[in-house]
VOPA-303469 format. One line per 2 residues: number of its first residue (from 1); their letters; for each residue x, y, z of C-alpha. Coordinates in steps of 0.1 Angstrom, whole numbers, plus 5000, padded with zeros to 4 digits. Example, Ala and Ser with C-alpha at 12.3 -4.5 7.8 and 13.67 -1.06 7.14 Angstrom:
<rs>
1> as> 5123 4955 5078 ~ 5137 4989 5071
</rs>
This chain:
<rs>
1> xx> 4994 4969 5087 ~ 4971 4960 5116
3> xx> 4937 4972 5118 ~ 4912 4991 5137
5> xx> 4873 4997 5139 ~ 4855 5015 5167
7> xx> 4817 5022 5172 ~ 4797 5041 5193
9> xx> 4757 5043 5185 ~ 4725 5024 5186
11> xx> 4733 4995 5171 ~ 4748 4962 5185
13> xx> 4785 4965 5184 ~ 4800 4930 5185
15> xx> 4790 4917 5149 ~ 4796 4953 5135
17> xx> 4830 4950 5145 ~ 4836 4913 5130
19> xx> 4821 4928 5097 ~ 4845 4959 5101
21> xx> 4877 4937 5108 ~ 4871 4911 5080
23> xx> 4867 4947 5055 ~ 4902 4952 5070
25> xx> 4918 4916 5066 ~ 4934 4927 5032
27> xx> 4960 4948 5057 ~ 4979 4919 5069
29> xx> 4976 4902 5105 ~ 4979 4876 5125
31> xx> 4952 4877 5154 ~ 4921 4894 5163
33> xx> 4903 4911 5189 ~ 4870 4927 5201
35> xx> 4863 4944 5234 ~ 4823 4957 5241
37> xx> 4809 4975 5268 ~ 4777 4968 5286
39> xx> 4758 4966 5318 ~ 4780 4938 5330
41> xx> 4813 4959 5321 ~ 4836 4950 5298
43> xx> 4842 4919 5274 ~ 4870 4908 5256
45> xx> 4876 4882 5233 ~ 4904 4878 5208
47> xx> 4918 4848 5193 ~ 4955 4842 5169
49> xx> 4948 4831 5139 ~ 4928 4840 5109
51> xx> 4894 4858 5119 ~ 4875 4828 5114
53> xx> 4888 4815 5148 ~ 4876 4844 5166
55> xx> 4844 4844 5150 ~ 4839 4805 5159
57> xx> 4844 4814 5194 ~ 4817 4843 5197
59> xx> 4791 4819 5178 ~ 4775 4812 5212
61> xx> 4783 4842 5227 ~ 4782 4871 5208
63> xx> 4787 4898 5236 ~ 4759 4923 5241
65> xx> 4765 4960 5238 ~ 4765 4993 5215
67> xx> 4798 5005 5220 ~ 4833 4986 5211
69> xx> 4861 4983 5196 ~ 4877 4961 5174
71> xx> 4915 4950 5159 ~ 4935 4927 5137
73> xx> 4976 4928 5145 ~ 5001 4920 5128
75> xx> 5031 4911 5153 ~ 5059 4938 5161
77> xx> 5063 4929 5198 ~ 5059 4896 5211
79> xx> 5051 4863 5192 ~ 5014 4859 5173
81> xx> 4994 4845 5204 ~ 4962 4847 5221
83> xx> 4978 4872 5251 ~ 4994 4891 5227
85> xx> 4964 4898 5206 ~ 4946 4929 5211
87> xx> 4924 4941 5231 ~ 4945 4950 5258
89> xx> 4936 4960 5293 ~ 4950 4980 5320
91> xx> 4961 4967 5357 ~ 4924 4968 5369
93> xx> 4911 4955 5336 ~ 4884 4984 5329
95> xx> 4900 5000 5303 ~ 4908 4987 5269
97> xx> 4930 4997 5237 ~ 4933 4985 5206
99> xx> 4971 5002 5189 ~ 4985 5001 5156
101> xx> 5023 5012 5152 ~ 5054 5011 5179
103> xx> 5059 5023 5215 ~ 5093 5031 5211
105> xx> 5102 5036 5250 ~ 5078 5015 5260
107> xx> 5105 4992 5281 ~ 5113 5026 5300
109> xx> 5077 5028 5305 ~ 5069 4990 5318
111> xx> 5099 4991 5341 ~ 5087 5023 5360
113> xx> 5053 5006 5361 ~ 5062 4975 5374
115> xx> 5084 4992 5402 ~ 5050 5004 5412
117> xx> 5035 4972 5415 ~ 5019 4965 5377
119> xx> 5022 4926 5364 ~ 5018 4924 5328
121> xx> 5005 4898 5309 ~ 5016 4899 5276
123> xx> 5051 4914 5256 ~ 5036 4938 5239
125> xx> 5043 4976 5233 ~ 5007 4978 5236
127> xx> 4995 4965 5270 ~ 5024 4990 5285
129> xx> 5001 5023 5269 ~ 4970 5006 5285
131> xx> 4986 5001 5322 ~ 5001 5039 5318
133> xx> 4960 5050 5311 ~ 4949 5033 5341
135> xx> 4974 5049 5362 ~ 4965 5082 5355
137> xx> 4930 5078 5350 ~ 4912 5100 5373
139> xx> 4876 5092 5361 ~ 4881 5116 5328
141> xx> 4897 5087 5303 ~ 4900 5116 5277
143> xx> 4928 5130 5301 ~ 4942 5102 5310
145> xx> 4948 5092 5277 ~ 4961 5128 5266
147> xx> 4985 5123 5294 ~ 4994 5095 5289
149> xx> 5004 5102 5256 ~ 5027 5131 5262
151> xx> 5048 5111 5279 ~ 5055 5083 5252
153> xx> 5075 5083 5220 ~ 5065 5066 5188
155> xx> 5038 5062 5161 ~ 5004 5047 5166
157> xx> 4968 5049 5156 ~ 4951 5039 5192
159> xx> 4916 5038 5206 ~ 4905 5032 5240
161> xx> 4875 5021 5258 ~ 4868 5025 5298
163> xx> 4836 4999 5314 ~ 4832 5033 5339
165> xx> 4826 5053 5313 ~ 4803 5032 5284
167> xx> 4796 5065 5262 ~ 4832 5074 5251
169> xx> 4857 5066 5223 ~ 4888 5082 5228
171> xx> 4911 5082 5199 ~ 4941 5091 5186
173> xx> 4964 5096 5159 ~ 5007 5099 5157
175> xx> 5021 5087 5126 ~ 4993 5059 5119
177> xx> 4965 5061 5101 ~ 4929 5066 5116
179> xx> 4897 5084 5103 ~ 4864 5092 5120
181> xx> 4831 5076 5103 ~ 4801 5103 5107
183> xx> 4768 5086 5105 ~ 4728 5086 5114
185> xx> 4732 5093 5149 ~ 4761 5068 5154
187> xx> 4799 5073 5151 ~ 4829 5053 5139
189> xx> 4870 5052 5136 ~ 4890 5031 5117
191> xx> 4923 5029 5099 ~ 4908 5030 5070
193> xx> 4870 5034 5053 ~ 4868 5001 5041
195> xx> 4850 4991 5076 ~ 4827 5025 5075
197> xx> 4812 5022 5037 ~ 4783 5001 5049
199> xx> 4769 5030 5070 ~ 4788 5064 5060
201> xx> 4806 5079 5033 ~ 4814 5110 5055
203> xx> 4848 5105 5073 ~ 4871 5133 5090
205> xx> 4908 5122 5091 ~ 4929 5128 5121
207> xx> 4963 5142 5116 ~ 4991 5136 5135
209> xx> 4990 5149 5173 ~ 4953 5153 5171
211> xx> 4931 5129 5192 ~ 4891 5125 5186
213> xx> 4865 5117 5211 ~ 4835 5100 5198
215> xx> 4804 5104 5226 ~ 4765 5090 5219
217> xx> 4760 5130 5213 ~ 4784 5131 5188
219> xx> 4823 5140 5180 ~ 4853 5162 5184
221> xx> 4891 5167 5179 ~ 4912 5179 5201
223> xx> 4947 5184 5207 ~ 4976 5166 5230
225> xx> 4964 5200 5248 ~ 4935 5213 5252
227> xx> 4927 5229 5222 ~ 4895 5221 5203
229> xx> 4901 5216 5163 ~ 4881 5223 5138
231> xx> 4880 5195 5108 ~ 4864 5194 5077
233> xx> 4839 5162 5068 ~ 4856 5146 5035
235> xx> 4829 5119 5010 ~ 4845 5088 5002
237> xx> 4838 5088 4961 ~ 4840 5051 4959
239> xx> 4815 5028 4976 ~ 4812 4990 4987
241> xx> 4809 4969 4961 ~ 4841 4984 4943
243> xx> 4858 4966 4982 ~ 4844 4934 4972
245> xx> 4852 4904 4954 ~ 4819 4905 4926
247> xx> 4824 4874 4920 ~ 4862 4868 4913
249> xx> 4884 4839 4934 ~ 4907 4867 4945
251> xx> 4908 4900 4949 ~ 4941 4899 4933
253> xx> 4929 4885 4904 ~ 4895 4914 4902
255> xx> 4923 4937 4905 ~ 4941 4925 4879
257> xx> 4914 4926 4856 ~ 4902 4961 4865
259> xx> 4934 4975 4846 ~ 4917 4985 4815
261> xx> 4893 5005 4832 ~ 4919 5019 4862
263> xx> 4946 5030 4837 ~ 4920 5052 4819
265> xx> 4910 5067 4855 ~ 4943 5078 4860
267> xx> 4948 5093 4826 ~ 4910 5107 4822
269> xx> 4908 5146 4820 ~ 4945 5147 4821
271> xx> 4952 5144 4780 ~ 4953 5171 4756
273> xx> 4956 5154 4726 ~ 4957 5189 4702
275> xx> 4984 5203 4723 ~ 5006 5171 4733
277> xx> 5005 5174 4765 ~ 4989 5167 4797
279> xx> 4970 5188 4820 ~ 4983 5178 4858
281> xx> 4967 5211 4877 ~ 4969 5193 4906
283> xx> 5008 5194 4912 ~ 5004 5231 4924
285> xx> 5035 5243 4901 ~ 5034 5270 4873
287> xx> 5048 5260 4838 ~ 5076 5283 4850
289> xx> 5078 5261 4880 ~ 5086 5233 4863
291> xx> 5111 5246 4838 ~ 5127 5259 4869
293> xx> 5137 5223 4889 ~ 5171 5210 4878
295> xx> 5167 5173 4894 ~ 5142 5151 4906
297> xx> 5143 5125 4932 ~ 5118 5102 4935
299> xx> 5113 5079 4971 ~ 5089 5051 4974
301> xx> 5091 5013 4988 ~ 5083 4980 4969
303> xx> 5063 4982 4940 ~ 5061 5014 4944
305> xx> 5097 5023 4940 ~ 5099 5000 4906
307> xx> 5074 5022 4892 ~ 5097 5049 4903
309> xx> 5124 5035 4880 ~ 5104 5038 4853
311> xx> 5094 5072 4858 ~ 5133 5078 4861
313> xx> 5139 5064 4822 ~ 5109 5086 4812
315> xx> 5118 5120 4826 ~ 5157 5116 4815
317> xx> 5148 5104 4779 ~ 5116 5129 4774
319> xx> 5124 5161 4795 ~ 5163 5158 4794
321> xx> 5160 5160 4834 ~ 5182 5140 4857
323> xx> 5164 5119 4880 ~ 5175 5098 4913
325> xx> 5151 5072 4927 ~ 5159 5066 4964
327> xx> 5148 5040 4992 ~ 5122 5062 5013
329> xx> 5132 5037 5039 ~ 5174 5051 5035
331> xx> 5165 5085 5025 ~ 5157 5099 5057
333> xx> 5190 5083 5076 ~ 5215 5102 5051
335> xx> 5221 5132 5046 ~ 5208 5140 5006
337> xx> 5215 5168 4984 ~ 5183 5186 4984
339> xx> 5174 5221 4973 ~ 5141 5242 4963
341> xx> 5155 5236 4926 ~ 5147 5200 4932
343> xx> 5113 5181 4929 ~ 5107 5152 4951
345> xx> 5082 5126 4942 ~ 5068 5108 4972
347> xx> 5050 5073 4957 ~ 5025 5055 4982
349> xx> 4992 5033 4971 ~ 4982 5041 5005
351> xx> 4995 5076 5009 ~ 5009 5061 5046
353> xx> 5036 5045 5038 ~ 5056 5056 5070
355> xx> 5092 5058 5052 ~ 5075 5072 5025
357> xx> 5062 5098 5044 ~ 5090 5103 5062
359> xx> 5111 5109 5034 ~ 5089 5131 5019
361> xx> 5089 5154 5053 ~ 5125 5155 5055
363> xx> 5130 5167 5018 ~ 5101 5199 5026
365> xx> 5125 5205 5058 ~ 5152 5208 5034
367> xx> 5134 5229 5010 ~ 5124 5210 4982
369> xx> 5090 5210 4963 ~ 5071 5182 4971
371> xx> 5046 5158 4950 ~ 5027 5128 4958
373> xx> 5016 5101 4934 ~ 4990 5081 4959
375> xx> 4953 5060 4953 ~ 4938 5067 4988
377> xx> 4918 5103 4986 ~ 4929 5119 5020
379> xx> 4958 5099 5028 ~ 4982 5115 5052
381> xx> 5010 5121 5020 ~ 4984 5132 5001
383> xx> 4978 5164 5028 ~ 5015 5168 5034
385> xx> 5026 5176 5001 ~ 5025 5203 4978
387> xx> 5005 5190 4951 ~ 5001 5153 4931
389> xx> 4984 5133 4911 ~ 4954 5112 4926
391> xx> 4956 5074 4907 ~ 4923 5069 4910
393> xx> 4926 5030 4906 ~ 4899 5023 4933
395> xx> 4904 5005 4963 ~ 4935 4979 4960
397> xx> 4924 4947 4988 ~ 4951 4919 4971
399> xx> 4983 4927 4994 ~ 5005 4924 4964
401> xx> 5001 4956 4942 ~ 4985 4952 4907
403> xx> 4968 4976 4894 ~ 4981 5007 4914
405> xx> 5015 4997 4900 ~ 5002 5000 4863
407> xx> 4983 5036 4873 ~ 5017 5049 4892
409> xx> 5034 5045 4862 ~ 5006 5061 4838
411> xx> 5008 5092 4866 ~ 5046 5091 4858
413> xx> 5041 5095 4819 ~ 5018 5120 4825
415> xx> 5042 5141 4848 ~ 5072 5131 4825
417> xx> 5054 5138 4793 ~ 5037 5178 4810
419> xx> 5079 5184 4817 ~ 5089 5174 4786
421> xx> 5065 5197 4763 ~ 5079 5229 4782
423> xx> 5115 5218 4778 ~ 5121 5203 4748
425> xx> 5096 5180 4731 ~ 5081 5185 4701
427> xx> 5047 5192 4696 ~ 5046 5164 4672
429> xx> 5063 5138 4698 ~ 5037 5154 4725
431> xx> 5006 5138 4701 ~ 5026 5104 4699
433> xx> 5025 5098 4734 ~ 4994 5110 4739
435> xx> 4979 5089 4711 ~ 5003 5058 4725
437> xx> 4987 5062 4761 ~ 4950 5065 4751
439> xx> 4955 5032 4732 ~ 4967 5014 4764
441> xx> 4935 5005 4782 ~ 4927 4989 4751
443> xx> 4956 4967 4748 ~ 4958 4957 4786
445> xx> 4921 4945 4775 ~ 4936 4927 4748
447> xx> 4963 4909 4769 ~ 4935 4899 4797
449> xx> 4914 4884 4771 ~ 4945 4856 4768
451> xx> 4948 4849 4802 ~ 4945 4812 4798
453> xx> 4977 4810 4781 ~ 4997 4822 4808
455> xx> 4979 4802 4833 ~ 4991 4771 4810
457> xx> 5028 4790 4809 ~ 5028 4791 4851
459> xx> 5011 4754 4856 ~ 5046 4737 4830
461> xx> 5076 4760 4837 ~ 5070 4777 4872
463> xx> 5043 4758 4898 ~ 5069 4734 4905
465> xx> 5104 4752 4909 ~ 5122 4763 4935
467> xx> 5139 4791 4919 ~ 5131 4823 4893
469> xx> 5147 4846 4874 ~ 5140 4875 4854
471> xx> 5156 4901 4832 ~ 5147 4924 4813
473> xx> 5167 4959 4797 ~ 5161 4993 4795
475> xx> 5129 5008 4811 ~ 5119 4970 4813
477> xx> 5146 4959 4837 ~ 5123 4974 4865
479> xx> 5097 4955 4855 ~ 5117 4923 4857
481> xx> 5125 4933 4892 ~ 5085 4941 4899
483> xx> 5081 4907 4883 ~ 5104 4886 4906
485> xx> 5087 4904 4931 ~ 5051 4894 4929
487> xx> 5064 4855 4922 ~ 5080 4858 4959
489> xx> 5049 4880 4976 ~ 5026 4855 4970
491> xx> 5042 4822 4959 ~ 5070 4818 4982
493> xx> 5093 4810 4951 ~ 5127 4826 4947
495> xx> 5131 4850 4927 ~ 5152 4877 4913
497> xx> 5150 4905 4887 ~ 5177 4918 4867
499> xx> 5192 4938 4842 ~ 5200 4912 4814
501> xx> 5231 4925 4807 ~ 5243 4920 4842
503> xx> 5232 4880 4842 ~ 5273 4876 4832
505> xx> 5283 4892 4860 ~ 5273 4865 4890
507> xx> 5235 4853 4880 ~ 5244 4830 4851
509> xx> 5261 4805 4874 ~ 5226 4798 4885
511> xx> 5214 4784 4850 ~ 5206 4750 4841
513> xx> 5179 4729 4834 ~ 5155 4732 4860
515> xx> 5162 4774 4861 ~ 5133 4792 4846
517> xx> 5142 4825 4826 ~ 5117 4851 4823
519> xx> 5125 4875 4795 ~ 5107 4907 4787
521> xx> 5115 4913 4756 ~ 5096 4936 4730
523> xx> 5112 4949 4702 ~ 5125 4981 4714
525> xx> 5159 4996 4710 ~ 5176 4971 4728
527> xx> 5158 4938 4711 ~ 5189 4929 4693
529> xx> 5211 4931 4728 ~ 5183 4909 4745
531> xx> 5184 4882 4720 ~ 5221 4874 4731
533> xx> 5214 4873 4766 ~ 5184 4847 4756
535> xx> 5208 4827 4730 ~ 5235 4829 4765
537> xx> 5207 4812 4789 ~ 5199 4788 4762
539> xx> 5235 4778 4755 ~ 5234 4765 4798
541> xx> 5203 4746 4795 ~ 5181 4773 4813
543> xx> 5140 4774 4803 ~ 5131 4805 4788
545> xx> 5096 4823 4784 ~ 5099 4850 4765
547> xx> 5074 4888 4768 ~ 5073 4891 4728
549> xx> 5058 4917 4705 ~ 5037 4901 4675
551> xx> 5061 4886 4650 ~ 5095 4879 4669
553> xx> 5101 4851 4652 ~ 5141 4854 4658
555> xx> 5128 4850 4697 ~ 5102 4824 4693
557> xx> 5126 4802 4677 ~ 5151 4804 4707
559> xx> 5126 4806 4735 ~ 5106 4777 4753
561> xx> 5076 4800 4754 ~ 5064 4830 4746
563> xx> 5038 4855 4750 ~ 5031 4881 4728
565> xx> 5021 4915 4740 ~ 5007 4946 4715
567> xx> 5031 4971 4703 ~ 5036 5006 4721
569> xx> 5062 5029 4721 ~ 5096 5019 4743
571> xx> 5088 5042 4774 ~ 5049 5025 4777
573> xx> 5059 4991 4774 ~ 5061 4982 4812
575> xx> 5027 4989 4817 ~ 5019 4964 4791
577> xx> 5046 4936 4797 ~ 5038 4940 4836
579> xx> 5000 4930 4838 ~ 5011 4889 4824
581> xx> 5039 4884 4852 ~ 5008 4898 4877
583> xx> 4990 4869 4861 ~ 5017 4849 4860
585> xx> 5025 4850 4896 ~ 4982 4850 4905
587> xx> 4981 4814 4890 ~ 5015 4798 4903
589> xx> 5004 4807 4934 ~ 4971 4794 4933
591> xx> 4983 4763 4915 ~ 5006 4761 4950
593> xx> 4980 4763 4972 ~ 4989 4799 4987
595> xx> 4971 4825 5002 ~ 4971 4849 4971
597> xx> 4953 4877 4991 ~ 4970 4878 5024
599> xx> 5004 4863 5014 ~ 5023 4855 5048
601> xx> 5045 4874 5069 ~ 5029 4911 5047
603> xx> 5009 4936 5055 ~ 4995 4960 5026
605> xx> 5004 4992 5040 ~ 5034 4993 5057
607> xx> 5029 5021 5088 ~ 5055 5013 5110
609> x> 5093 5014 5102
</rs>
């Protein structure tokens, strides 16, 4: 959500920062901004729209200087317009901020300033932070800023810039990301690294409450204070052509297709195939540990938290362990049953998620242990927990999840399956699973290779309709609701994802003729259950396709269409039948015209409540 890129070295600033902001596009936004600092003081120009617009504008005027800073925005306050694009400036228009996240007393803030005589331009949270620098700045912007920021409440990821002082950044970080680039004589932030890979691989990631002030001499963090902190320079281990499209339409698509090889980075080094059982060091917890918890909650958002249903039918049917799967976003506003016997499992592609996050604080506060399940190396959740399991996916550009979905659930089965072996699975059932999840990159492969034929399934039943639905049972109703999901992210069609069984209960007054059914529907232990609610759809006229193992012929005869997918054991199946609704939804979309990357209205990680 949003994005920010700052510079400060010897090259020119202006076009580094357009190449920075379209790295960052993936995030979601809905205007864009630069400001740059030079002998003539300092220049802003931001456009709404995509960043094509901005970058028409600065085709015959590219502004000259080697410090600036750079944003995309995606709206919270005030409508997606030109004034309310960042950069904004304060009341004398020589300092500059770019801001991701929410001011939350910001209206306090603008009518106190206004009493003294500020006029503000624009509705945003935003301008309010720059007006309250300028009216503190007493030629130090570094202490302006700090000051400024004791007195407001919220989360952001800010930078500012001041035309009377053209050799300082000042950042800083509450509750949005932001990360510091170190380079050949010339500094950088951003929200992320995707901007910084072109010139550094050495980043230092601000926490929250720390600030960083990037000079031509170099860089330091600091406190809201004054106290000086000392960080440690993290390498970014992937590089820039694992950001890029290589060739594909979409990154959606590229991501899609990198499933094979991302499923086998999360499980590499993990798998002990004599033993049955996986090695997960990283959680931090003693065998004895994990005997010890007697629940597990696990909070996520989106994707994220359907992958968390899944790893809730694993750990009850493996480890005999009662599992809850909770909203991050409502978890924090109640008041849960949480206790050191119980093991929270934060899940975040990013490792920002704010609710996320926030749940995951508020069950340490309340004692429990804490485990993340996140992609980005040095995310914020990442630090704060106690331990987790790095995906390993590589970056993730498409805004709709793909491949981080498949490698969450992977993580899952390798949590549910360590669990398991020390409570009360088999040594026998341990090699199974073990032998079942090495065989999966291979059969994802297998599925890929057949992508035509769902392309031809999206272009006759769904490019056209108005209206989805899809059901599934058992540890594949989640993946009917991840399903229904990415049809709506990126397609704009409605959808909805349910438990088969429930279709009786309300969703079967929906059916008839131009209803499409999607079924997932391999031969598990509730195939015979699934057949009726297909026969049920089929008795009202509705058009069913049909996720088949090889052979179904009872379901190939009722269904309109089917795809078959290879045969794993029950609890692995969603990460097979999930990757042809991915492709599914890529080529409805597509076929519809859509923006499959940056759907509308989305942001890929979601840092503000």
């Amino acid at each position: 959500m949003c994005g920010i890129v700052g510079y400060i070295g010897p090259r020119q600033a202006a076009g580094l920062l357009i190449d920075g902001l379209r790295r960052l596009e993936y995030r979601g936004y809905d205007s864009a901004g630069i400001a740059v600092v030079n002998g003539h003081g300092l220049k802003i120009m931001k456009a709404a729209g995509k960043l094509s617009v901005l970058e028409n504008e600065l085709k015959e005027k590219m502004p000259e200087g080697t410090i600036g800073i750079g944003h995309t925005r995606w709206a919270t306050h005030g409508a997606p317009t030109t004034t309310n694009a960042h950069p904004h400036t304060d009341q004398s228009g020589r300092i500059a901020v770019i801001h991701n996240g929410i001011i939350e007393n910001s209206s306090v803030i603008r009518k106190a300033l206004q009493q003294r005589g500020h006029v503000f331009k624009s509705e945003t949270d935003t301008e309010v932070l720059a007006h309250l620098v300028g009216e503190l700045y007493q030629g130090n912007l570094e202490e302006a800023v700090a000051s400024a920021l004791r007195e407001v409440d919220g989360a952001y990821g800010l930078v500012f810039l001041s035309s009377d002082e053209p050799g300082v950044l000042v950042a800083a970080r509450k509750g949005s990301p932001l990360l510091v680039g170190v380079g050949e004589n010339e500094w950088f932030i951003a929200s992320d690294a995707s901007p910084l890979l072109q010139y550094t691989r050495s980043v230092v990631y601000l926490d929250d409450g720390e600030m960083a002030v990037l000079t031509r001499e170099g860089y330091r963090v600091r406190n809201l204070e004054t106290a000086r902190i000392s960080k440690e320079v993290n390498q970014i281990d992937w590089d820039l052509a694992q950001s890029e499209r290589g060739g594909y339409p979409h990154f959606m698509l590229k991501e899609i297709c990198e499933q094979p090889e991302s499923i086998w980075n999360t499980l590499r080094g993990h798998l002990l195939e004599e033993d049955g059982t996986a090695r997960v060091t990283g959680l931090n917890l003693t065998d004895e540990e994990l005997k010890q918890f007697e629940r597990v909650i696990i909070t996520a958002c989106g994707t994220s938290w359907h992958s968390g249903i899944i790893g809730e039918y694993m750990l009850e049917e493996m480890a005999r362990l009662p599992v809850e799967v909770e909203y991050a976003s409502e978890f924090r506003y109640r008041n849960p049953v949480v206790d050191p016997r119980t093991l929270v499992i934060g899940i975040s592609q990013s490792g920002e998620t704010a609710d996320t996050l926030a749940a995951v604080r508020e069950a340490k506060r309340r004692g429990a242990r804490t485990i993340g399940l996140v992609n980005v190396v040095g995310s914020t959740i990442a630090r704060e927990v106690d331990g987790g399991i790095y995906l390993h996916a590589g970056p993730e550009v498409g805004v709709a999840s793909t491949k981080a979905f498949t490698s969450q659930v992977a993580a899952l089965a390798l949590i549910s399956l360590r669990i398991a072996r020390l409570r009360n699975l088999s040594i026998l059932q341990g090699r199974q699973f073990v032998e079942a999840l090495q065989r999966l990159p291979a059969q994802a492969a297998q599925i890929l290779e057949r992508a035509s034929e769902i392309e031809q399934l999206a272009d006759r039943f769904l490019r056209t309709t108005r209206n989805a639905l899809y059901l599934g049972r058992g540890v594949n109703f989640p993946v009917a609701l991840e399903g229904a999901l990415k049809l709506k992210e990126i397609s704009y069609i409605h959808a909805e994802g349910y438990p088969a069984a429930e279709m009786k209960h309300g969703p079967i007054a929906l059916i008839d003729e131009n209803m499409p059914v999607v079924f997932i529907a391999p031969r598990d232990a509730v195939h015979s259950k699934i057949v009726s609610n297909i026969e049920e759809v089929k008795a009202r006229g509705g058009k069913v396709i049909a996720l088949i193992n090889e052979g179904d012929s009872e379901i190939e005869r009722l269904a309109d269409a089917t795809f078959t997918i290879p045969e794993t054991l029950d609890l692995l199946t969603p990460i097979l039948t999930s990757i042809p609704l991915q492709l599914l939804s890529y080529y409805v979309a597509v076929s519809r015209g859509c923006n499959v990357d940056q759907p509308r209205n989305l942001a890929k990680s979601v840092t503000v409540e």
